[in-house]
N, C-alpha and C positions, 0 to 999 in steps of 0.2 A: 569509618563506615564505608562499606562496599558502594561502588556507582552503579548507575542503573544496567542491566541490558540495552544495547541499542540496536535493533535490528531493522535494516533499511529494506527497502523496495526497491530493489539495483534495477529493475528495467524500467521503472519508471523516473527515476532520475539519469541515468542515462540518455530517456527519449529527450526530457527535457534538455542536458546539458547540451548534447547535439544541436536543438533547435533553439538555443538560448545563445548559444557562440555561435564564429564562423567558421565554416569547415578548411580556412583558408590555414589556421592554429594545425600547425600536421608536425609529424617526425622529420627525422633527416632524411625517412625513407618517400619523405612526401605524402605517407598516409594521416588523413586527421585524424586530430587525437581529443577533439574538443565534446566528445561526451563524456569521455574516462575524466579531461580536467575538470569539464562542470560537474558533475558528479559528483567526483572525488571533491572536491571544494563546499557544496552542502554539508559534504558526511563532516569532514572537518569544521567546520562551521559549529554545527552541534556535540563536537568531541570538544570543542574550545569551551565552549556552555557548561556541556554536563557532565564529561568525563568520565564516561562509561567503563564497567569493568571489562567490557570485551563489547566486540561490534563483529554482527553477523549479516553478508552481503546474499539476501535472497533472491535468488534466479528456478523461472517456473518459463510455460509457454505461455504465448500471449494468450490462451483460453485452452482451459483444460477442457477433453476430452468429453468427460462426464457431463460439461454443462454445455457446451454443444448440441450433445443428445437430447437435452433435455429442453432446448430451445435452439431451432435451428439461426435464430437471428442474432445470438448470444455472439458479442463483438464481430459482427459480420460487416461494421462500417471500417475495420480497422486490417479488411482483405489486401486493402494494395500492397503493391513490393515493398516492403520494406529498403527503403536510401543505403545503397550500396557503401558509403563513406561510413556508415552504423554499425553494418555486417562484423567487420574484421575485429571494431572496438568491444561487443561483445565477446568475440570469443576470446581473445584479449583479457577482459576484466575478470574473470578471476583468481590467474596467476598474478597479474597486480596487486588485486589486493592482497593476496597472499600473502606479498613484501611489505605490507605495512603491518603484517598482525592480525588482519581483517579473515575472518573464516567466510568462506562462500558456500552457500548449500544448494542444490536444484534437486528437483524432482520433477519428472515428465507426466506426472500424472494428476500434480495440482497446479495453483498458480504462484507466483512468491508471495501473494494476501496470505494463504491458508498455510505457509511456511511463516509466515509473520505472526499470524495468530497464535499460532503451537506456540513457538517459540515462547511469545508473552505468557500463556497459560503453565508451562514449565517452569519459566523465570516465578510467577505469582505462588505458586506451589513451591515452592522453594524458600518461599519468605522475600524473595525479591522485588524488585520495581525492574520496569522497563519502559522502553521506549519505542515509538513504530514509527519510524520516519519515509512519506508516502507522502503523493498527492492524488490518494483516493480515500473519498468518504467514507466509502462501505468497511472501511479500518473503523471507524466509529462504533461500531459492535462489539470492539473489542476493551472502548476506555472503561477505569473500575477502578478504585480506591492505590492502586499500586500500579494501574497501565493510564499511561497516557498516547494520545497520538499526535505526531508531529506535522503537521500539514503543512505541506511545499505548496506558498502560495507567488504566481509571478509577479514578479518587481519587488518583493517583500524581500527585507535583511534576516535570514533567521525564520523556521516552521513557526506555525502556531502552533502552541499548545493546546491541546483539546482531552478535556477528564468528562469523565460519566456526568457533573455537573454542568457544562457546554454544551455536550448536546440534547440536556433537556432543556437547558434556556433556548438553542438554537433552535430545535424542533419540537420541542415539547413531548418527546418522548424519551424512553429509558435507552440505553444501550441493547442491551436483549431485543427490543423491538426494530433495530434499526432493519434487518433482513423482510420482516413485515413490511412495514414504513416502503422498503425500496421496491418490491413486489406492490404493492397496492400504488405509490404515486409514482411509478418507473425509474428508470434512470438512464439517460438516453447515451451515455459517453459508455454502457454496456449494450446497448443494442436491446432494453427493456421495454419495453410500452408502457408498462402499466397494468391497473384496469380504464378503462375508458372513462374518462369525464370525473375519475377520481384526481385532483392535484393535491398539492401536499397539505391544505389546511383539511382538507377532506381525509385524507387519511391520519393525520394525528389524531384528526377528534375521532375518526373510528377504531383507531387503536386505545384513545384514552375511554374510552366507550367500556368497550370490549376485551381491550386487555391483547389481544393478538388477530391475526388475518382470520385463522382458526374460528376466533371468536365471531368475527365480524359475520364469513360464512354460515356459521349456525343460527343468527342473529340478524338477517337478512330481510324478514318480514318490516321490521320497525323503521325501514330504511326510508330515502326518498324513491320516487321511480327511477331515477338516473343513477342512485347508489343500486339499488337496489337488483337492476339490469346488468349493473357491472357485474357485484358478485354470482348471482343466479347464472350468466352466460359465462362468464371466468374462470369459474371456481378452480378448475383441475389445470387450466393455465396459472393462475397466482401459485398456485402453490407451487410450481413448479416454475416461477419467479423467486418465489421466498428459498428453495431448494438452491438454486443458482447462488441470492447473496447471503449465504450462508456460509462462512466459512468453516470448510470440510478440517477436523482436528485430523491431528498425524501421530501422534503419541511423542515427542520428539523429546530425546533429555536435554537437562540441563546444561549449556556449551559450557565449559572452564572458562577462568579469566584468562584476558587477552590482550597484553599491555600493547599500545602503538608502538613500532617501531619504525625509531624515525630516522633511523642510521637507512636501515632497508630502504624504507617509502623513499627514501631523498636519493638514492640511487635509480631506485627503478623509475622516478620522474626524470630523471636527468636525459635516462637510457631515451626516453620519448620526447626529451625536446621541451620537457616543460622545467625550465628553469627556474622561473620563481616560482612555483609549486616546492620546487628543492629547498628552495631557501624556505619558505613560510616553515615548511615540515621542518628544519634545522632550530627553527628561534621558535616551535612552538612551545610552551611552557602545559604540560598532560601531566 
């Protein structure tokens, strides 16, 4: 039997491996190279687990354009310069993974979530499973009988696994709802509000209510005063919360299988000075 899809969220493990190592870890050229290794070290991590038919490294901008417009505060806390020692490693990563077998995708016009998503909704149309290896929640929209998401959590050996059944015990809502859920109780690591004075127990029970934001809106009278203010002054802002964590589908085919290669990877870790990366990749057992 075929293994899952694994399709990561390269700039967000990236950001992590960067700020999880020290930038002191560099080449021979003295440039650091400790977001490619912790990075690369996750993906691995989970190739050792699940042993994917193929692993696709997605790259987007850190906020797509469209959701910008549609909110000017949409990741607006994450302006600063981006740490010069970061720069060079992205552009970097996906000739790397290249050498391991690892497919890199970008697109300028969404973000790597809604290249993550595709990707799973192609794999599940296919008859396949997959996997979405991320440390953002708003992936939760996407778990379902055959997707699950991997959640990069710090200090943690190994993602959590998170299915459609997780995040109804976690939140008590469905997956489908999660884009709701995030538009009515905000989300602050996207530069979200909210609605005002709705937090998350407030918005479960008005999704389990109602069934959607949609719903809630229409349904506005039954509310309390404080619910009730939220939606009636909100309205055409939520939705255009709920538009934001939505991820945008792309029509994207199914990628072929992609075996590791570990002859490559253990060269082009060499080439950067990471040694025992070389070695793990040589005795891994895939």
């Amino acid at each position: 039997m075929a293994g899952p899809l694994l399709a990561v969220d390269a700039p967000s493990l990236l950001f992590r491996g960067f700020y999880a190592l020290p930038d002191k870890i560099t080449d021979d050229k003295k440039r650091p190279v400790n977001a490619l290794l912790g990075a690369t070290n996750l993906v691995l991590f989970e190739v050792e687990r699940f042993k994917p038919r193929a692993v696709i490294m997605c790259f987007g901008p850190d906020a797509a354009p469209y959701r910008t417009e549609l909110y000017s505060g949409y990741h607006a806390d994450r302006a600063a310069a981006v740490p010069d020692g970061i720069v060079w490693q992205f552009e970097e990563a996906p000739g790397f993974y290249e050498r391991f077998g690892w497919r890199s995708l970008y697109d300028e016009t969404v973000e790597a979530d809604d290249l993550l998503g595709s990707l799973a909704t192609a794999e599940e149309e296919a008859g396949g499973t997959a996997l979405l290896l991320t440390g953002d929640r708003d992936m939760y929209q996407c778990a379902t009988d055959k997707v699950k998401v991997l959640f990069v959590k710090t200090g943690s050996r190994g993602a959590e696994e998170v299915d459609a059944a997780e995040v109804k015990k976690r939140y008590g809502i469905t997956p489908a709802q999660v884009p709701d859920f995030i538009a009515l109780r905000g989300d602050p690591s996207d530069g979200l509000p909210g609605a005002k004075g709705i937090g998350e127990k407030t918005a479960a029970d008005l999704l389990k209510r109602h069934g959607s934001l949609e719903g809630a809106l229409k349904n506005w009278s039954g509310e309390t005063p404080r619910v009730r203010a939220a939606l009636l002054d909100q309205a055409d802002e939520l939705r255009s919360f709920r538009e934001i964590a939505t991820l945008r589908p792309l029509g994207l085919e199914r990628p072929p299988d992609l075996p590791l290669d570990k002859a490559g990877a253990a060269d082009a870790a060499r080439e950067l000075g990471m040694n025992r990366l070389a070695e793990r990749l040589e005795k891994l057992r895939v």
